[in-house]
N, C-alpha and C positions, 0 to 999 in steps of 0.2 A: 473820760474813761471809755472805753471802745463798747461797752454795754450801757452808756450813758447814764439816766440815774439810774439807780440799785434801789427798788421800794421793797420794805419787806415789812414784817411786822413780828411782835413779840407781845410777851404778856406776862405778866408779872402772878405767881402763887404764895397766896400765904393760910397760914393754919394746917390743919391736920392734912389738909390734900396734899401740900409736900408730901408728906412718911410716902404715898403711891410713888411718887416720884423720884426718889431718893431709892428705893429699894426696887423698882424697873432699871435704876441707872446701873446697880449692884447685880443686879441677877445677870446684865449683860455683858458686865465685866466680868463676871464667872465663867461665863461663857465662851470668854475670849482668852482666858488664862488657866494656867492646868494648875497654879496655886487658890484651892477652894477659901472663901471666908465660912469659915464655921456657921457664926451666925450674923446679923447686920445689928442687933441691938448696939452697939456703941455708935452705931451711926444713926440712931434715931431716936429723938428727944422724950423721954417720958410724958413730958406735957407741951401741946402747942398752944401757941397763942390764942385765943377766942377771938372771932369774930361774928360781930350780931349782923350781920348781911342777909340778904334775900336770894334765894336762888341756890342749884345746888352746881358742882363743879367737881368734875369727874377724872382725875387726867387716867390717861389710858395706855398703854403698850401693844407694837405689832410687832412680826420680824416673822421667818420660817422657823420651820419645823425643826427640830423637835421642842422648842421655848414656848412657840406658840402654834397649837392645833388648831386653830381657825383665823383666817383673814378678818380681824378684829377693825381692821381701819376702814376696810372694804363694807363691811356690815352698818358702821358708823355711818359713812356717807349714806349709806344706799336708805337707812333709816331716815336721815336726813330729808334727801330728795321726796322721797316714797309721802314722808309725814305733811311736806309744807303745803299749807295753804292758798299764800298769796302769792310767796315770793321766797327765792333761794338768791342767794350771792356767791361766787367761788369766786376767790383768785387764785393761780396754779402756772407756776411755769411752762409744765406739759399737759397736753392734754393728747395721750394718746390710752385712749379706756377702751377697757372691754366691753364685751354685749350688755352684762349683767347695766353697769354704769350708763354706758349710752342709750340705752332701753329707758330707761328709770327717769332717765334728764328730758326725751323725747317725750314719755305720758306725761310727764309733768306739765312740759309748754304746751302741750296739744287740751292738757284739761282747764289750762287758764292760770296756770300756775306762771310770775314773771321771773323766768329763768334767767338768770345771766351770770355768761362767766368770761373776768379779765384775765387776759393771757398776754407775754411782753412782744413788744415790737421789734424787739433788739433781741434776738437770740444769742445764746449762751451756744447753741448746739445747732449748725445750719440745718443738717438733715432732722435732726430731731423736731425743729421748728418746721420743715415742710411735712410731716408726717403731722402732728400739730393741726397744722392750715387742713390738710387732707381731711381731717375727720371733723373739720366743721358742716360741710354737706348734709349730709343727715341730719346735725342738729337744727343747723338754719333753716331747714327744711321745713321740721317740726315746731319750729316759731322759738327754739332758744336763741336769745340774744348775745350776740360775742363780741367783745372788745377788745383790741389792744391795746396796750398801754404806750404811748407816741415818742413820751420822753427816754424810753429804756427799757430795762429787764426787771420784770413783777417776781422777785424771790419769795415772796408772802403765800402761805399755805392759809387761807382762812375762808371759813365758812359762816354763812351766817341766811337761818330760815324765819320768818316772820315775828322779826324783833322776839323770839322768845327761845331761839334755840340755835347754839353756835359752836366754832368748833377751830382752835388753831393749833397749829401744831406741823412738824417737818413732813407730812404726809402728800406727795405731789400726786397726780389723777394719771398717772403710769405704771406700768406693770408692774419693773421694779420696784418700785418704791412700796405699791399693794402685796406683793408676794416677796421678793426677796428680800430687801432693807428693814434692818431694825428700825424702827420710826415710833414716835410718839405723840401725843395731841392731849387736850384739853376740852373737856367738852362741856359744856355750859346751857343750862337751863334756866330761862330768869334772872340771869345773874344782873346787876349795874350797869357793868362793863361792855355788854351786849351794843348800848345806846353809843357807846364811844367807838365798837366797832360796826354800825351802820352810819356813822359820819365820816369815818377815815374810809369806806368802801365808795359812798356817795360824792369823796371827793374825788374820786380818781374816773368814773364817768366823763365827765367833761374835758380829761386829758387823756381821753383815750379816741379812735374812729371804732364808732360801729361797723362791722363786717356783715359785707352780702355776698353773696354768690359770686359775685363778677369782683367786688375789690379781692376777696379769698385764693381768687384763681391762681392756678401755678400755672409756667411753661411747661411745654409739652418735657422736655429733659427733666425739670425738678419731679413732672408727676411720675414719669418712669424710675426715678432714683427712691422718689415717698414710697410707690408700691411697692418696689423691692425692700427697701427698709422696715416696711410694714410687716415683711415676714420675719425679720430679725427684733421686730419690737420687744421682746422679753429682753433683749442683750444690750438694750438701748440707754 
């Protein structure tokens, strides 16, 4: 395939956390159609399954205005980052964030916190991918750690901070995706499934190069093309 492998990741909900899910998927089909559902009750079970698990599981909704009045996915991160201790993991196709995001990722490695985020080798989006590369500078700077993924393109939107707090879902670390796309995620406290997503993250280190300074570099034409697409980044 010209994006060679496709890594992504998924997750599986079950019990009451559906009904969130099932009636975010509704309220955006309303959205989208000028035939309104009255009400969603036929499409939501009286009773769900029980599950005696550990941990709680949150799934969540983002999109514009007027659905949603605040950048819900954008606070989630920023929580995220803000909160961890030891260690933050992202995977993320894009990486072209705002101050609020690249702020937040820099305090965190400069206070000892082990930052690191997998981005793909193999672009989907050439200029997207050097605007991407472009804004590793800053972070590498401030001691986050960046990888790319060697064999292909990372689709996997997953977060995960000190084995206790995690987070997946179609949410990429770009404008669009934070302010204009409907998007939604998953977000997990304590849950089981945590451990399984800190071994699928652990695996993919060793199939990636770490990035410095000099391997990150562009040519002089791609950083003239990055800057200017820098300024069209919301349309990106």
């Amino acid at each position: 395939h010209p994006l060679g492998h496709w890594k992504d990741c998924a997750l599986m909900v079950r019990g009451a956390a559906v009904q969130t899910l099932t009636v975010m998927f509704l309220t955006a089909f309303d959205a989208q159609d000028a035939t309104r559902l009255e009400n969603y009750d036929e499409f939501v079970p009286e009773r769900y399954e029980y599950f005696d698990e550990e941990g709680i599981v949150q799934p969540f909704g983002d999109g514009p205005r007027p659905l949603y009045e605040t950048h819900v996915a954008e606070n989630v991160i920023l929580d995220m980052i803000n909160g961890a201790k030891k260690y933050i993991y992202i995977t993320t196709p894009y990486l072209i964030i705002n101050n609020n995001l690249s702020s937040a990722l820099c305090r965190a490695a400069i206070s000892g916190v082990d930052v690191r985020i997998v981005t793909p080798r193999i672009p989907d989006k050439k200029i997207v991918f050097w605007i991407t590369r472009r804004n590793y500078r800053k972070l590498l700077a401030s001691g986050v750690k960046i990888y790319e993924y060697l064999p292909g393109f990372v689709h996997a939107k997953t977060y995960l901070s000190d084995d206790e707090v995690g987070m997946v879902g179609t949410i990429n670390m770009d404008y669009r995706s934070l302010v204009h796309h409907y998007e939604c995620g998953v977000w997990m406290y304590k849950t089981a499934c945590l451990k399984d997503i800190r071994r699928d993250l652990e695996s993919l280190f060793p199939e990636c190069e770490q990035m410095t300074p000099e391997s990150a570099r562009l040519s002089v034409p791609k950083r003239v093309i990055s800057a200017l697409g820098s300024l069209f980044a919301p349309m990106l």
